[in-house]
N, C-alpha and C positions, 0 to 999 in steps of 0.2 A: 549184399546182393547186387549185381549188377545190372544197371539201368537197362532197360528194353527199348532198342531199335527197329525202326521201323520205315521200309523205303517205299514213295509212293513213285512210280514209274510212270510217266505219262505218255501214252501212245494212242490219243486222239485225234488230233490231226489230222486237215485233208492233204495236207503236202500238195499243192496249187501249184506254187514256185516250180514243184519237180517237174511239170505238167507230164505224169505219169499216171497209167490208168491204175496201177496200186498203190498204195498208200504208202508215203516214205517209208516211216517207221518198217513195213514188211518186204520193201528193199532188198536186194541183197545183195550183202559182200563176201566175198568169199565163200558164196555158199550155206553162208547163214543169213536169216533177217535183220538189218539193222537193229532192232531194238533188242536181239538175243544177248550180243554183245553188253550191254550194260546189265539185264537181268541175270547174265551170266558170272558177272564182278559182284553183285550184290549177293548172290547165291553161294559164292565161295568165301565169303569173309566172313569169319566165326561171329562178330557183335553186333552181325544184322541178324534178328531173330525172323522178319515178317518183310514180304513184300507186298504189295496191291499196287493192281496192274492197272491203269486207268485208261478205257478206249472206249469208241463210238460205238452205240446202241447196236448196231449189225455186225460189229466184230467180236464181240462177246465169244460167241462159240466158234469162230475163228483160232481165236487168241488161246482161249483151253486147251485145241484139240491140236494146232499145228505149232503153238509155241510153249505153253505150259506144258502140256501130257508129252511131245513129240520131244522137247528137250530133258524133260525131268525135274526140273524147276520146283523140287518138294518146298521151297520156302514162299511159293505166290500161294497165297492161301485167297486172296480174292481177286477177283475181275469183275471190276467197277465202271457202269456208265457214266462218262463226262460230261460237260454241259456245252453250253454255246462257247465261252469263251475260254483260256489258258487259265482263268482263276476260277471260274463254277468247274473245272476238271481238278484242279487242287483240291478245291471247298468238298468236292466227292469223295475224294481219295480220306480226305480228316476225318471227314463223316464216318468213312468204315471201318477207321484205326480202333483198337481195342487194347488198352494197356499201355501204351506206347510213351515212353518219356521222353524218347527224342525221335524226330521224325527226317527222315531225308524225304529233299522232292528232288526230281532229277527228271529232264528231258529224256524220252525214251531215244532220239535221236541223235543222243553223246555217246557214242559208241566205247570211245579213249579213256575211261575212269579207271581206277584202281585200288587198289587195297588203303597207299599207303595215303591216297589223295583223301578216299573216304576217313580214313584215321584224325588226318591233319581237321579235317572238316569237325569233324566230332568234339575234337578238344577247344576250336575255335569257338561251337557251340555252348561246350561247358563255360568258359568265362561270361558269356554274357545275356546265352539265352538263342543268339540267332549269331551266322555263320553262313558267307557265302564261299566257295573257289571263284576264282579268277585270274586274270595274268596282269604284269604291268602293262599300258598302251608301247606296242613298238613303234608307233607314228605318233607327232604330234598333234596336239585334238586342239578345234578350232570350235569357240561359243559362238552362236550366230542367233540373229535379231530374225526377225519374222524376216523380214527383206532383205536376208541374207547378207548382210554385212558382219565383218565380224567383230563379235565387242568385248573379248575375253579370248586371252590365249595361255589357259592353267600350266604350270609344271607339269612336265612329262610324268615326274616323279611323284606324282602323286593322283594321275590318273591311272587306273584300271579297266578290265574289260572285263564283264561279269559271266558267270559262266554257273552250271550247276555240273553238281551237286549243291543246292543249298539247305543248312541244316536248323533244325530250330529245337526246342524245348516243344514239347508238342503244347505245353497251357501257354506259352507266348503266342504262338504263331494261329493256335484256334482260336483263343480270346481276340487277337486283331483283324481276324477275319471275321470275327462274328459280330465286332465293332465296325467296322467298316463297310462290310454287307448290308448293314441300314442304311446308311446314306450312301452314297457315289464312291463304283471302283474304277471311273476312267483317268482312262492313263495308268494306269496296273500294268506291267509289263514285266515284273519278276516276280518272287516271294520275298525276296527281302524291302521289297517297297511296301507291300500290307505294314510288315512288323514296322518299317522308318514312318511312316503313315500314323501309324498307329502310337508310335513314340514313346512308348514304355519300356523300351531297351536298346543299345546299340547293336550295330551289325559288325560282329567281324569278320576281316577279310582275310581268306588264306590263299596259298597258291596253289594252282591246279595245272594246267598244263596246258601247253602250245598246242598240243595236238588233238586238248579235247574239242575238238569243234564240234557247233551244231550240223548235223550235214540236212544242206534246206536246198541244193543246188544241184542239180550235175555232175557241175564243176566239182563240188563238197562229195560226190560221192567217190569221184575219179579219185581224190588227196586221199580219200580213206580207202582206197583199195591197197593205192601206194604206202600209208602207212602201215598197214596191216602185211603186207609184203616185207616192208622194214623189219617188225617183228619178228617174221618169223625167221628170219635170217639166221 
């Protein structure tokens, strides 16, 4: 029988950066809202069975009526309220999982995912349990001391930029969060830091894409106009 998937989408977010009176995530590009885009990549690849859509207490019926029912979205079986932070909106989304052996989390604001990114993601999971995308750094990265000097200049080739899709064994990724929920989640900034946090398994890295960017900016939404223009060419 084939393991059950399950993507948790997070579109909580005040999007502040945009300083736009709606909320990035329901942006739009081309006529759709940013975050259609990626529920719309999870919705067409056969080995996601489940999606749950994670957003702010007031958009709940928002989210049903102009983004689930309005696009068709038969696979968002729930619309989950998230917490204060990026990881009480993850810690929701697990909470409402049901069955699930493997779980994707993913920024509802990555618009750029795809079938074959989710695939790679997947397999990266089955070796070890957790599995993130991301790209090599095309700049080089500079370690800096509090006082800004700097005291580390790593290989290019072996730094990355993290990006989601990230995938996990759904009993890895709840047991570390429900470990780490006890004591102190600061400095929590992705999903695969609970699991490195947590230390019970390694993280692998696979490639995902130049173009998946978070769009947190303007700027970020003007490249995704243009890249979605590319597309359709």
């Amino acid at each position: 029988m084939r393991e059950r998937c399950t993507a948790i989408v997070l579109a909580a977010g005040q999007g502040r950066r945009m300083k736009s009176k709606v909320k990035k995530q329901f942006l739009s590009i081309a006529g759709k809202p940013i975050v259609y885009y990626s529920l719309h990549c999870f919705e067409r690849t056969s080995f996601i069975d489940e999606i749950i859509l994670v957003t702010s207490s007031d958009c709940v019926e928002y989210c049903w009526k102009n983004i689930v029912d309005k696009y068709g979205f038969r696979k968002v079986k729930k619309v989950v309220v998230g917490g204060k932070e990026r990881y009480d909106s993850v810690y929701a989304g697990l909470l409402a999982c049901k069955n699930a052996d493997y779980v994707y989390i993913h920024d509802g604001t990555r618009s750029f995912i795809d079938r074959e990114m989710l695939k790679r993601a997947l397999d990266g999971a089955k070796q070890t349990g957790a599995c993130a995308v991301g790209m090599p750094s095309k700049d080089t990265v500079k370690i800096l001391d509090r006082d800004q000097y700097v005291t580390k200049t790593p290989k290019r080739s072996r730094v990355w930029t993290v990006q989601t899709p990230q995938v996990f064994r759904y009993k890895v990724i709840r047991e570390a969060h429900d470990a780490l929920r006890k004591g102190s989640m600061e400095g929590i900034t992705d999903d695969s830091m609970v699991v490195e946090r947590h230390g019970k398994c390694k993280v692998k890295m696979v490639e995902g894409s130049y173009e998946n960017l978070k769009i947190t900016t303007m700027d970020d939404l003007f490249v995704a106009e243009v890249i979605l223009r590319g597309r359709e060419l």
